[in-house]
C-alpha positions, -999 to +999 in steps of 0.1 A: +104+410-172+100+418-206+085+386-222+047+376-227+034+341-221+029+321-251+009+288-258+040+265-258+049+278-222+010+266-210+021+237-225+051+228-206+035+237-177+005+214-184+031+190-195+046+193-158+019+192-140+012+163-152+048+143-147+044+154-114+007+140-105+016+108-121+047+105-101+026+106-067+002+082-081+030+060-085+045+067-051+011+061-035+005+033-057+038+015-043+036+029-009+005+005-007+018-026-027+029-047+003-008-043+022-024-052-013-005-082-018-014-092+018-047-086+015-045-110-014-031-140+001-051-134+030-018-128+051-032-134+092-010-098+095-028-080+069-032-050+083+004-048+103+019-053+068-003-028+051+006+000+080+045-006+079+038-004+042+026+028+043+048+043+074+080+028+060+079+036+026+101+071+038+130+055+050+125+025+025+139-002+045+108-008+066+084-013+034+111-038+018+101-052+046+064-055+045+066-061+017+089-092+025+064-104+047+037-101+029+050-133+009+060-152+042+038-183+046+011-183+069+007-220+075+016-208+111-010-221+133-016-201+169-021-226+195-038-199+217-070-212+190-080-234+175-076-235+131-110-225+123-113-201+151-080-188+135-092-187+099-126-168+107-109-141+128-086-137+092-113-140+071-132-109+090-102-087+094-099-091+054-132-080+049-129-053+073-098-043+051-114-043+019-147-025+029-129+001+045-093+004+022-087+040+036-084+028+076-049+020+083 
């Protein structure tokens, strides 16, 4: 093509690389945001908010959502059990969640 490669083209391409990787960490970092927050406030629907997080995050108007939800307030109590039946079976799918934060 008639040109050579010089240092400040490695640069820019380093320079690139770079925008680009830290723009997908910040897309995956927001793409998990509403699952986080449940997991935080020990949302009963921990891990229903952290998958829409994650599978709505392309069309954006699922994860506002989740992410919605994962503020809502859980003093909803299931009459199908009883409360401390309810808060064990939260407590463990918690713990599932942050022993294993890959599993969707």
């Amino acid at each position: 093509m008639g040109f050579t490669l010089d240092f400040w083209d490695y640069i820019t391409f380093v320079v690139l690389m770079l925008t680009v990787l830290s723009f997908l960490i910040i897309l995956f970092w927001f793409a998990g945001l509403p699952g986080r927050i449940a997991i935080a406030r020990k949302h009963p629907e921990a891990e229903a908010v952290k998958l829409m997080g994650w599978a709505g995050f392309i069309t954006v108007l699922p994860w506002i959502q989740a992410f919605i939800w994962a503020f809502k307030p859980t003093d909803i109590v299931d009459i199908r059990r009883f409360p401390n039946e309810v808060a064990k079976a939260t407590e463990e799918e918690i713990e599932d969640l942050k022993q294993n934060p890959g599993k969707l």
